[in-house]
N, C-alpha and C positions, 0 to 999 in steps of 0.2 A: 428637401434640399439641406436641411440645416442637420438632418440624421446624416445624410452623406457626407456631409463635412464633417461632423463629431467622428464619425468610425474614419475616416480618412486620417486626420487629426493622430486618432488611436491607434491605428494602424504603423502610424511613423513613427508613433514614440517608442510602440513592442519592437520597434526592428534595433531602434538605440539600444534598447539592452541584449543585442547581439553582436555589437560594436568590439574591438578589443579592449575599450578601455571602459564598459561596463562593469557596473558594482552594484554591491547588494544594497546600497542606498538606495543607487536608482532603482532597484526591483521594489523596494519600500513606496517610494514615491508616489511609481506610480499606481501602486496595488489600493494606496491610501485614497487617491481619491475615489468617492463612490461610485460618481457618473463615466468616469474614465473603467471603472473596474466592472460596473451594470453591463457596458455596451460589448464588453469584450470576453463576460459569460453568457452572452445571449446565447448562444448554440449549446448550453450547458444545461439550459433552462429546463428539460426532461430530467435529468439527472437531478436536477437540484427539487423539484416537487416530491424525487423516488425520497431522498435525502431527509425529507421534511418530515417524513411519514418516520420516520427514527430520532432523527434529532434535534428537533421542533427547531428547524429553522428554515430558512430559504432563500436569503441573500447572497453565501456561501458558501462554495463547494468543499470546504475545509472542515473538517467538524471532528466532535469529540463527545463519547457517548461510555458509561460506566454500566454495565448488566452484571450481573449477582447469578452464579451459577454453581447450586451446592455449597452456600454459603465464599465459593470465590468472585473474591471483586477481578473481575476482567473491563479495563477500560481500551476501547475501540477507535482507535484517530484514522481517520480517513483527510489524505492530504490529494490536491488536485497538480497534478503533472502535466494536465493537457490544457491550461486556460492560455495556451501561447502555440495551440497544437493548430496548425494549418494545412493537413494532409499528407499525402506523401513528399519527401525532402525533409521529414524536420527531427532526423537522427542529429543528435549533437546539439539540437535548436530551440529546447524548450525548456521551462525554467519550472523548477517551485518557489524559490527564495525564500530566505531566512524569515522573512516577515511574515509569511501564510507559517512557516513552522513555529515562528514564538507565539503564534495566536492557539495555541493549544496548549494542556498545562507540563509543565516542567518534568522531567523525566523522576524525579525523586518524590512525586506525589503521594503520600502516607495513605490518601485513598483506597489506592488499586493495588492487588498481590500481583496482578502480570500486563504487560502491555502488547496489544498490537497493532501495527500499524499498514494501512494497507496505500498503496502505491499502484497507477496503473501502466507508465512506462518499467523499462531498466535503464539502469544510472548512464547508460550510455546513451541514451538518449536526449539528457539534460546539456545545455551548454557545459562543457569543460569547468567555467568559474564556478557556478552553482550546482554543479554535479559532483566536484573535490568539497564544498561544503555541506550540500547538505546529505549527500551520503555520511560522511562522519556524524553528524546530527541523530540522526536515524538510527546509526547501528550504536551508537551509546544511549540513547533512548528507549528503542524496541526490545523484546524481549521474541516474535515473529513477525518478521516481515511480511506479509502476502503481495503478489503482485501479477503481474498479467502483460498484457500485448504479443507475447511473441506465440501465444497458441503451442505453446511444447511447455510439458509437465517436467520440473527440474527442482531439483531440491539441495541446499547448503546448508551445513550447521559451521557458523562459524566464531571463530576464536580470537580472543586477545589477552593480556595479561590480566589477570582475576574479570575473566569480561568474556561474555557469548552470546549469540543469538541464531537463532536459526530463520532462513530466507525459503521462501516458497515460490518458484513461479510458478501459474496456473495453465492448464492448457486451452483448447479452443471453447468457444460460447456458438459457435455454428459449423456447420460442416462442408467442405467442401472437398476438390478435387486435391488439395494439399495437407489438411487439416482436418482428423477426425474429432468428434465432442469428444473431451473431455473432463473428468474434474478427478480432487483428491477428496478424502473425508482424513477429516484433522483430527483425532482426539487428547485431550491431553490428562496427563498422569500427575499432577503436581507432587502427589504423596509420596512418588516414590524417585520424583526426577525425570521423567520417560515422557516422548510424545512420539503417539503412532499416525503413521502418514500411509494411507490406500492408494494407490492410483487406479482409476477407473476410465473407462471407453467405450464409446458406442460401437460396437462392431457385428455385422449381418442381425441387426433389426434388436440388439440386447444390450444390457451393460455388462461386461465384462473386465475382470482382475486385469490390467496391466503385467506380462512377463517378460524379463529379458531385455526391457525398452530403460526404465529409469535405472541409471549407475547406482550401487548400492544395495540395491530392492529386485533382486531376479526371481523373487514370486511377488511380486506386484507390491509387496508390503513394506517400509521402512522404520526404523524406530532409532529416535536420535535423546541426544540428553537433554535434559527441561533443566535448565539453569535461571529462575527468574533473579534477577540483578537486580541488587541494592531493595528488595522485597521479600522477605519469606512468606512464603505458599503457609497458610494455615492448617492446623492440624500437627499431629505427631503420629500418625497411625503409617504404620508399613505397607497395609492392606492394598493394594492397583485404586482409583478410585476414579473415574472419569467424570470430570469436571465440565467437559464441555466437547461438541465436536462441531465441524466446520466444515459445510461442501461448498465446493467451489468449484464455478466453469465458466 
């Protein structure tokens, strides 16, 4: 009885910060308490074991992880989008707040040469208040976005003054009558500026190149510019030099 009444409890207070006069205090508030923030990952609780197996931790669906690849420092932020996610209806209705974002480190970290950050809804998904900030957040932070939900492989390289990053959505993780698997294979160029993006698909029993389907890429392949922000890529060598690559489905 007294579990029924804590999530009950917690159940009313997630719906206040969907009120018109919610703030990002209140998403502080109530992210801060422990017992209030346990009972409202519990359905998270697979993911956070997968989580733990990378970035020693398990309280947390939030995390931040630095891997060395060919001598580049690539630091990995994985922030949680769905700890307010309630099934179908919750376009517009779900929060990350500023407070799960400053729990990771600061975008000008002397650490890392690139950053990425990976997201499972799109911003349209988020409440209006916390989806005008912490999209901003994000895209002056990241250097690639990755992201997912809507099962269609679509790709952005985008701009601002002396400022870019490039956004990735990912396609389907299963298959059905609407939605074939898919994933991309990421790799990136630091040395020379360049990231190359594959699209791939399961189709009649193989994986096959993507043609025709992603804008940009009508042989399946795209190559956008590697801008890492407020960080230089190490090295001086001209040579292509692949640094890292990334599937994703």
């Amino acid at each position: 009885m007294n579990r029924i009444r804590i999530n009950t409890t917690v159940s009313a207070l997630r719906d206040k910060l969907l009120d018109d006069d919610a703030t990002q205090t209140m998403i502080a508030e109530f992210l801060e308490a422990r017992e209030r923030r346990r009972l409202c990952l519990i359905p998270r609780h697979d993911y956070l074991r997968f989580v733990s197996r990378y970035a020693a931790q398990f309280d947390t669906p939030w995390w931040s992880k630095v891997f060395r690849l060919n001598g580049f420092r690539v630091r990995v932020v994985g922030l949680c989008s769905s700890w307010m996610a309630k099934g179908k209806g919750d376009r517009g209705k779900l929060l990350v707040g500023r407070w799960q974002v400053n729990r990771i480190p600061p975008a000008d970290d002397s650490n890392v040469d690139f950053r990425i950050i990976l997201l499972h809804h799109r911003w349209a998904y988020l409440a209006e208040y916390d989806a005008h900030e912490i999209e901003e957040i994000v895209h002056k932070q990241a250097d690639l976005v990755l992201r997912g939900h809507t099962h269609t492989q679509r790709s952005w390289a985008i701009s601002y003054p002396q400022d870019a990053f490039i956004e990735h959505e990912a396609g389907s993780a299963y298959e059905d009558s609407r939605y074939a698997n898919s994933f991309q294979m990421i790799e990136l160029y630091p040395n020379v500026g360049k990231m190359r993006v594959q699209y791939w698909v399961w189709f009649r029993y193989e994986w096959v190149v993507v043609k025709n389907m992603v804008p940009g890429a009508p042989a399946g392949i795209a190559v956008f510019p590697l801008m890492c922000k407020r960080r230089e890529a190490p090295g001086t060598s001209t040579t292509p030099e692949r640094v890292g690559r990334s599937t994703r489905g």
